[in-house]
Each structure stands twice: as C-alpha cells, then as structure tokens.
N, C-alpha and C positions, 0 to 999 in steps of 0.2 A: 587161744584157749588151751591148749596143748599145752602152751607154758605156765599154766596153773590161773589164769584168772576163771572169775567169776562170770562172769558177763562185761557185754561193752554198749557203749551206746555212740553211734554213729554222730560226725560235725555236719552240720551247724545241731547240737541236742535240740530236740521236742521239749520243751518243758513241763508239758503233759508224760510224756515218756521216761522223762527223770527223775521227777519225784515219784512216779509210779514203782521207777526198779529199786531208787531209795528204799521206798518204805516197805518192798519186800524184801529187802536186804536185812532192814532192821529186826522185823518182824523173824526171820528165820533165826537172829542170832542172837533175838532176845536171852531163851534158853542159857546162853552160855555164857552171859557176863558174868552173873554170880547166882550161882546157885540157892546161897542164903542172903539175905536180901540183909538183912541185921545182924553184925556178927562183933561178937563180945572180945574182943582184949583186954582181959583183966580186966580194968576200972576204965579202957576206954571203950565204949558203945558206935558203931559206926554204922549207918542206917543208910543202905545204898541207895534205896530206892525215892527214901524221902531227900536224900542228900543232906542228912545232919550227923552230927557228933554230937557223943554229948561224953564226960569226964563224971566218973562215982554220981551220977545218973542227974548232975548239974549240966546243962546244954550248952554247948560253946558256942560263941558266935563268932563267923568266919566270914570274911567276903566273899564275893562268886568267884575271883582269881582261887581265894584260897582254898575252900572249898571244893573246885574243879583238880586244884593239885595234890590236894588231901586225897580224894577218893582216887585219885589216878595213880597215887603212888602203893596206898592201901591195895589195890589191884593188881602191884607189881612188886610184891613185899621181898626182899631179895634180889631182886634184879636192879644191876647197874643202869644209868638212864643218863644219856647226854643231854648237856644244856641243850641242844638244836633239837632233839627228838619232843623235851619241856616243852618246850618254847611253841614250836609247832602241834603237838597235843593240846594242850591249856591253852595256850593264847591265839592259837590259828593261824599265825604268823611265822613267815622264814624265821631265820636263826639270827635275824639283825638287830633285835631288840638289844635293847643293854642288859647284858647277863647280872649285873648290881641287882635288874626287877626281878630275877627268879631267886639269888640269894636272899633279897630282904622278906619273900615270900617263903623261905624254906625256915629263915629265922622267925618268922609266927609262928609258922606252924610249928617248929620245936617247942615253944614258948608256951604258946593257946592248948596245943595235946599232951603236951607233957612227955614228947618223944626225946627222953635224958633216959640213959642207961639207967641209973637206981629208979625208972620206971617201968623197966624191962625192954627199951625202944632204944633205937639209936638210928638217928638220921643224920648219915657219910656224907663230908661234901669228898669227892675223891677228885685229888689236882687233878688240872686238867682232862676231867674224864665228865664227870659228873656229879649224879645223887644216887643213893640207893637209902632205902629203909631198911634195916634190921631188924627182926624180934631176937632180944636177948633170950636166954632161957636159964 
C-alpha cells in the first residue's frame, strides 16, 4: 500500500468481494475519464459516453474493436502508445495477437474519421514504437 496501490484483495478472491471493490473503484473514477462527455473536433463529434462518432453531423459506423480504439486513442490525443499496451487496452489480450489486426484497425479508422492532415488529424504509425494521434493545428 505504501507503494502506491489502491486496495488488494486477498487469494483465493471472494467474488462477492471483487466485484464489490470493482465497482467502487469505478464509481470513484468515473469523475475523471472525461469531463465533457461530447467533444467537437472540427467536423468530427466524438460522444464518449454514448460511444459513437459521427463526421459533419453524418454518424460513422465503427465495429466494437474500432470503436473501443477510437475512443481510447481520442483519450490519449498526443501520447505515443505501444502495440502491447493496444493490444492489451482494446482487446484484453497479451501482446501475441498479430500486430497486422491493430494496423488494419488504425487503417479504418484513418479512413471512417478522416484522421488525414488536410483534416487537421494525423494518426503516426511510429517504427517500431507505436501509434499516437495528433491534432494538427
């Protein structure tokens, strides 16, 4: 505790006990995912809560992969992101997936949002490192 966690819950878990400290866990940090729940980029609309997008007020349609990576990256606007962090974020999975399924996932989403520089967006694949989203300005 001294080294910064939150709380622990003892082996073999209670499962009455875990999803108890779950969902006060969640509850406490609601507050802090996003303050505005709908936030406008230019022509692109990003609806946190509802989990949709929509482009000059046309509604895109996303899969739940892409979707989950849309908002996750939207939430991390600037910040470099390793395939393994992806990978385990969005798909729940170690880092052994085939990195081809988060590039052809990055390539929708450039595509579907219109994340192209002469849109004011730019999503970096950076070798061997990662992704990051840009807002141009």
């Amino acid at each position: 505790m001294d080294a910064g966690a939150d709380d622990y819950i003892v082996k073999p878990p209670n499962l009455n006990v875990l999803v108890a400290r779950v969902n006060a866990h969640l509850r406490r940090s609601k507050g802090n995912l996003h303050q505005e729940q709908v936030v406008n980029y230019g022509e692109l609309t990003v609806d946190f809560s509802k989990r949709k997008f929509a482009l000059s007020a046309s509604s895109v349609k996303l899969t739940e992969k892409e979707t989950e990576l849309a908002l996750y990256l939207f939430s991390q606007v600037g910040v470099l992101l390793s395939r393994a962090h992806l990978t385990k974020v969005v798909w729940g999975t170690s880092p052994d997936i085939d990195t081809r399924t988060i590039h052809v996932h990055i390539s929708h989403l450039r595509s579907k949002l219109n994340l192209l520089p002469q849109h004011g967006w730019r999503l970096v694949s950076v070798y061997h490192q990662g992704y990051r989203l840009e807002r141009l300005d």
